[in-house]
N, C-alpha and C positions, 0 to 999 in steps of 0.2 A: 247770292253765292258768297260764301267767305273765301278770302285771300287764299290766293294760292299758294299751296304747301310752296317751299322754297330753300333749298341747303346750298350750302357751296363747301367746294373741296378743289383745294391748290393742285392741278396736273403741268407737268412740264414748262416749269416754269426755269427762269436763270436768274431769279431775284437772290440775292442776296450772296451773290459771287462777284468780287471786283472785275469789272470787264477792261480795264487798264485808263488811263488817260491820255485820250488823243486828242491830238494836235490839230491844226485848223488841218493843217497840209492831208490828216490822215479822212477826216471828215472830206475834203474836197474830193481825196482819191474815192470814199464810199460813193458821193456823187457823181462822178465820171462813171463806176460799174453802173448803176443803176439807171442813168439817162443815156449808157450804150457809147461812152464820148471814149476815144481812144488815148492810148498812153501819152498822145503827146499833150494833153489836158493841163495848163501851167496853175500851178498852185500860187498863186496870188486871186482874190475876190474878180470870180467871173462877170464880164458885163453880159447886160441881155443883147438880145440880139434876133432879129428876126424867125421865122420858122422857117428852117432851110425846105424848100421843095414846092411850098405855098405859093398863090399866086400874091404879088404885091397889094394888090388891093384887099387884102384879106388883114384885119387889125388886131380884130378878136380872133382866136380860133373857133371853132363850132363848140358848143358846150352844152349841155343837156341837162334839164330841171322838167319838173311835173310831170314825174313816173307813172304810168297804172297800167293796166292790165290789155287796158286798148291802144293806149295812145301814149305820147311822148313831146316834150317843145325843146325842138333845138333854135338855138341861138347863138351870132355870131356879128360881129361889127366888119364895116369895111372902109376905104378911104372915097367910096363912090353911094352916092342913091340912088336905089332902085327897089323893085319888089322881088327880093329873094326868092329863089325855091332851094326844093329838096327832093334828089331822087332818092328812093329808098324802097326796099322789098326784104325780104327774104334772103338769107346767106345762101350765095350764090346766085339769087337772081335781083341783086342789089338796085336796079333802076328798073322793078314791075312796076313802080306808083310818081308821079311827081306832085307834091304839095306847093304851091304856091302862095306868100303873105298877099292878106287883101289890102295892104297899103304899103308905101313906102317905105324905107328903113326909118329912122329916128331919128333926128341932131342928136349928138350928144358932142361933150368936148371933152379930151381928154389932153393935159396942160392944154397946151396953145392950138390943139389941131381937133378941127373940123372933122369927126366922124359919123356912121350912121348905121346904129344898133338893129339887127333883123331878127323876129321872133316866127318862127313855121313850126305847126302844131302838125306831128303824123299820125294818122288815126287809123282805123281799121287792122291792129295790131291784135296777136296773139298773147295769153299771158307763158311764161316760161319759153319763151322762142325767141331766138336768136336774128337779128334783122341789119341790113349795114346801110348807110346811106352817103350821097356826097351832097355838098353846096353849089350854090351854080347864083350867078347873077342873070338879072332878067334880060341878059342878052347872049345868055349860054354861057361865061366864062367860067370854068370849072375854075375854084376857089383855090381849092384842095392841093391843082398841078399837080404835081406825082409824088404825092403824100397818098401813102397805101388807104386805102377804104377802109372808116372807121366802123367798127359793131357794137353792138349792145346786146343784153338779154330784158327783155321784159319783167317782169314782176311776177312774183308766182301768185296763184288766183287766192280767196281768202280760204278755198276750203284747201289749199294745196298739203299732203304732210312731206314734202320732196323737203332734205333738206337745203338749206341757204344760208349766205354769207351778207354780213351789212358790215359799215365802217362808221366809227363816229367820227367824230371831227369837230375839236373847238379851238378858238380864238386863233384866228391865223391872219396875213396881210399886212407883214412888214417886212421894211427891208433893211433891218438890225442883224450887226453880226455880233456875237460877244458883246453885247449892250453900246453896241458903235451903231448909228445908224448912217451912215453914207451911199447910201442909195445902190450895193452891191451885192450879188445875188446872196440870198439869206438862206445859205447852204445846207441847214437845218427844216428850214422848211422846205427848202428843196426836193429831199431824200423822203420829208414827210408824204408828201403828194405822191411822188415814186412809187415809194412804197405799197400807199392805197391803189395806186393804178397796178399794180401786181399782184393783189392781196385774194384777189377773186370775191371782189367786194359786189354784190348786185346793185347796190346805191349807197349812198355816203347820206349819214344822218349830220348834218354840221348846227352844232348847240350856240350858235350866234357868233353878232365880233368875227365876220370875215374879214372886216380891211381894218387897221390898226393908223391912226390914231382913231380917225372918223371914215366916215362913207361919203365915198366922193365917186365919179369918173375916173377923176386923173390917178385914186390910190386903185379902182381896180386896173385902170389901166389898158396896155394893148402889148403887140407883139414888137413895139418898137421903142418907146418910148423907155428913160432910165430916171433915177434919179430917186433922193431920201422922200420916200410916200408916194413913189411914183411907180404903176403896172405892178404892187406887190400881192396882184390874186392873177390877173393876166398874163403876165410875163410870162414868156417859154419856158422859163426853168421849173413853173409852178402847174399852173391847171391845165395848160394847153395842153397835153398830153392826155392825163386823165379824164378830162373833162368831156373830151370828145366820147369816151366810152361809155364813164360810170356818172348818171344823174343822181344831180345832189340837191337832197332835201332840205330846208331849212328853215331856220326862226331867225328873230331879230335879238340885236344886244343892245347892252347901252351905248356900242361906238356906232351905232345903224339907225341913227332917229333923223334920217330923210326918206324923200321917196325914191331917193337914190336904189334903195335897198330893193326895193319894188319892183322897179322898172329892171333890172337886173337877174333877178330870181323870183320869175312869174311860176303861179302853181295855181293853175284859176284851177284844174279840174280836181285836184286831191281837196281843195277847199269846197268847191259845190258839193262833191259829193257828200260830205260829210256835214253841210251847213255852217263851216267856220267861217272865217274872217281872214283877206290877205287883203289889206288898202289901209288908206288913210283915214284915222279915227278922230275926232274931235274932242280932249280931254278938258273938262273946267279947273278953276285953279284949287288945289287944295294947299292951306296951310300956308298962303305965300306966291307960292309957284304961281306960273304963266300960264293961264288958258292956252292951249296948244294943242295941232295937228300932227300924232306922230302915224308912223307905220305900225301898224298891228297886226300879228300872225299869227293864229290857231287855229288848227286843224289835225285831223284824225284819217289812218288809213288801214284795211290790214291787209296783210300778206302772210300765206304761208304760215295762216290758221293764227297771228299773231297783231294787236290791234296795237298800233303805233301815235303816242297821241305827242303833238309838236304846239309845244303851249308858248304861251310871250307871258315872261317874265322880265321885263325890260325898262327903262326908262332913263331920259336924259341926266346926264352930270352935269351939266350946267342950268336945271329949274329946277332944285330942290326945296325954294323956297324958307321956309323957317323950320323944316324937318329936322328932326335933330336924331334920326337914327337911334331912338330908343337907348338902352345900355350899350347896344353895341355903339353907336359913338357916332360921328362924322361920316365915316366911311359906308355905312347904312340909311343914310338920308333917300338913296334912290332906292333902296329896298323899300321904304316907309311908302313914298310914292307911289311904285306899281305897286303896291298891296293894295295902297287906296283905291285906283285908276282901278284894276283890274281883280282885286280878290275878296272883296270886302261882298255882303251876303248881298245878294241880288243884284249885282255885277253881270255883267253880257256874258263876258267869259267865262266865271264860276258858273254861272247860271248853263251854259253850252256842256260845259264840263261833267258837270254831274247828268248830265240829264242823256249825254253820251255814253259814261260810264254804266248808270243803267238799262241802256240798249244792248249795252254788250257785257250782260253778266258772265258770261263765261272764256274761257282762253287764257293763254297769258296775255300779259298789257305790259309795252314800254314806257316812257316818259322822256319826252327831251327838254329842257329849256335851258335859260343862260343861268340866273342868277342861282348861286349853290344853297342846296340843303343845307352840307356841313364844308367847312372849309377852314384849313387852318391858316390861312393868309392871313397875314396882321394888317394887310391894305387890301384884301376880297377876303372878308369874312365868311360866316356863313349866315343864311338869310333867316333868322328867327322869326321874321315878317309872315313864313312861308306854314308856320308851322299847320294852319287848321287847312290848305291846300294837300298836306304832306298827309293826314289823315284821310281826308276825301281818298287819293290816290290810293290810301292804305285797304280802306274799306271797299274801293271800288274792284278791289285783284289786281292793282298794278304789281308787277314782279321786281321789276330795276327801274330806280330812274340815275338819268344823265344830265350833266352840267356843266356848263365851264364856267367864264367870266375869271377865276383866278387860272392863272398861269400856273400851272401844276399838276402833276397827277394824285390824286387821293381816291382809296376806295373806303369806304363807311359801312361799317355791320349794322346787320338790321337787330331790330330788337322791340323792347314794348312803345309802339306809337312809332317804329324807324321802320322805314324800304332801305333794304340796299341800294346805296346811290355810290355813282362814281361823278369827279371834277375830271374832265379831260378839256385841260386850259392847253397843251402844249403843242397847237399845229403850228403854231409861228411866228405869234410875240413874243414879248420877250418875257423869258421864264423868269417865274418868283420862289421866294425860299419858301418852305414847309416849318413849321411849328417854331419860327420868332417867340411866340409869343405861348409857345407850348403846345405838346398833343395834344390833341382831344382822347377820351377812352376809347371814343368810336371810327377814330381813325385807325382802322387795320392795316394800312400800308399809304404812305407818302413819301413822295419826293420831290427836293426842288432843287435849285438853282440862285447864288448871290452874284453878280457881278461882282458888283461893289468889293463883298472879300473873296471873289475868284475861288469859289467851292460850294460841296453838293450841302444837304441837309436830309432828314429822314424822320416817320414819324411810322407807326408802327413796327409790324415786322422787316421794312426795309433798311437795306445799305443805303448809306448816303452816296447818290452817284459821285463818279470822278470827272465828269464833264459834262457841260449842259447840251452835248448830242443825246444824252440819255434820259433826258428829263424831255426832249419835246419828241409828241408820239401821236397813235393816234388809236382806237381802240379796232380792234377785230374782233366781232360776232358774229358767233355759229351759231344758227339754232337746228338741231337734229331733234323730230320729233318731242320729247320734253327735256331733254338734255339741249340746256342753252352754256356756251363757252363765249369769255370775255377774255380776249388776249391782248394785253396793252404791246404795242409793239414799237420800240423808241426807233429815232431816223438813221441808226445803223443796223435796222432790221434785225433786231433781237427782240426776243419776249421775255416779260417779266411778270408778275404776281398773274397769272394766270387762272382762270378761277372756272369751275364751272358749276351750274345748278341745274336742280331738277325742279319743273314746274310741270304744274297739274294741267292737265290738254282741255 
């Protein structure tokens, strides 16, 4: 089948209207509406703080990964071991099932303290149906205390044409405020997480780089714990909330080369089903570099008549060995890598990749990974490494792909040998400027952010924002039948270059 036809046309957008320049004070106030906190909310950087209503021994909050049509894994840490359960049914008959872990919690440490990570798979689920469940330790103690009963919807089935909502979400998991990082809530991302847990998102697609610098315990953290790299994906102010509702998909980046990553965001079932790869792979040296075990993630899923493929584009920044990143420079040496490790002809991955794409000659197709197509970051380029991957996709009917890795919002036109791609770098590191080093032609619309000179930047038809709440965001997709809409939406909850296309069913 050839690529599917594909337009796009700007609806309801508020790009390129100044939305003013606000003050930290006024960003904190957005974060008080949004997390429910009342007026008396002090405008100085919130510390964390426990989850008001939870039982004490509860570290993580419950958080949900490895979506499908049957089944679901929730996971949550505590300050006690034991074998976790899960009651869960039906909205409204919330405790018809209890799941039970066949083994104890986990060690894990997060700084100095001793906790233990619980994984409970619920199965015999419906797809499109709405289900709630609580936590309970192996001696009964509801987790939760008088925290309301969290819900979910399932996934709609692959022939569904009902439509749905998905969220992306890239590079997020610091706790930098205005390019400070002192370990106080990162208000910005705050509002980002918010948001998506309001956005009526079915699952959150996230394009790598969840915890900022690296991947660690102590950076994802818990509900108690503070500090610079400390609880900046755990912390209350961030996932606790969302997490319990909307499961998050994901891949790895180049700040996730442990098995930190792994043990974290398990997805054994969207992997079997589709024959990919979620573990530990064994790379040889190329060019220098370290023989090395990193985490590897690609896998494929559809919903809702729509096949979603989550590829690893990724590799460490510190084994670059003698790479020299082609023309593009330094900054490309871990591009030069993963191409080698994973794209080069007869490769596990390429080799999975195409050979998936022609099972599913027909539909539209997404694309997620970290490292960008095009990107105008003069320190995240774009990955010219990528380019004969970028054709497979083209020829295979991929419709959109997605990326982060730089810090910014960028959307790219398609054209002869190009997918529409978007960079959606702005869940919660720290934002970078846009076109330093110049546009690109195929950048249609970009935004960034400089500390450094305290202002916005711009690279297609966009305004340079007036403040870096506008720059970190997180994207909104609809898909209705073959009308798909991409709503970028920044962490004061407005939308900008709004796009939508038509794809072939």
């Amino acid at each position: 089948m050839s690529r599917s036809s594909l337009s796009g046309s700007p609806v309801g957008s508020t790009a390129g209207s100044p939305r003013g320049s606000l003050s930290r004070k006024a960003r904190l106030a957005a974060l008080s509406l949004v997390l429910g906190v009342g007026a008396a909310l002090s405008f100085t950087a919130p510390a964390h703080a426990d989850l008001p209503g939870a039982d004490a021994q509860l570290t993580r909050a419950p958080y949900l990964s490895d979506a499908t049509t049957t089944s679901v894994q929730v996971n949550w840490a505590t300050t006690t071991q034991s074998r976790g359960s899960v009651r869960y049914g039906p909205l409204g008959d919330c405790a018809a099932q209890t799941a039970t872990s066949a083994s104890l919690g986990s060690p894990i440490t997060v700084g100095s303290t001793r906790e233990y990570a619980n994984s409970v798979t619920l199965t015999g689920l419906s797809a499109s149906t709405g289900f709630c469940y609580r936590v309970y330790t192996a001696s009964g103690t509801d987790l939760l205390g008088t925290l309301a009963t969290p819900g979910f919807t399932t996934p709609d089935s692959a022939s569904s044409t009902a439509p749905f909502t998905f969220a992306v979400l890239g590079d997020t998991g610091e706790t930098t405020n205005s390019g400070v990082d002192d370990g106080s809530v990162n208000v910005n991302q705050a509002n980002v997480m918010s948001r998506i847990g309001s956005s009526g998102a079915r699952f959150v697609l996230q394009t790598g780089d969840n915890t900022h610098p690296g991947t660690s315990q102590t950076q994802y953290g818990d509900l108690n714990q503070t500090g610079a790299d400390v609880s900046s994906w755990f912390g209350p102010s961030y996932w606790a909330q969302p997490g319990m509702r909307i499961p998050l998909i994901g891949t790895v980046g180049n700040h996730s080369m442990t098995a930190t990553y792994l043990s974290v965001w398990k997805q054994p079932a969207l992997t079997a089903a589709s024959g990919g790869v979620f573990g530990m792979v064994d790379y040889p040296s190329y060019l220098g570099s370290n023989a090395i075990s990193y985490p590897t993630t690609y896998y494929a899923f559809t919903t809702g008549g729509v096949r979603f493929y989550v590829l690893d584009t990724a590799w460490g920044n510190s084994n670059t060995g003698s790479a020299t990143g082609g023309s593009c420079g330094s900054h490309c040496a871990i591009y030069e890598q993963d191409a080698h490790a994973h794209w080069q002809s007869g490769s596990a991955e390429y080799a999975w990749l195409k050979a998936d794409l022609a099972a599913h000659p027909t539909g539209p197709k997404f694309a997620f990974f970290h490292f960008p197509l095009r990107s105008d970051s003069a320190s995240e380029p774009s990955d010219t490494f990528l380019a004969d991957v970028e054709q497979t996709l083209l020829d295979g009917g991929v419709d959109l792909v997605f990326n982060g890795h730089s810090h910014l919002y960028q959307r790219n036109s398609a054209g002869a040998g190009r997918i529409v791609s978007y960079v959606t770098g702005g869940g919660g590191a720290d934002v970078h400027s846009v076109g330093e080093n110049g546009c690109s032609a195929t950048d249609a619309y970009g935004i960034g952010w400089s500390y450094s000179r305290n202002r916005g930047s711009a690279c297609g038809a966009a305004t340079a924002p007036t403040d870096d709440a506008q720059v970190y965001h997180f994207l909104k997709v609809t898909v209705d039948g073959t009308s798909v809409t991409v709503a970028p939406t920044d962490s004061l909850g407005q939308t900008f270059d709004v796009q939508t296309y038509t794809v072939t069913p």
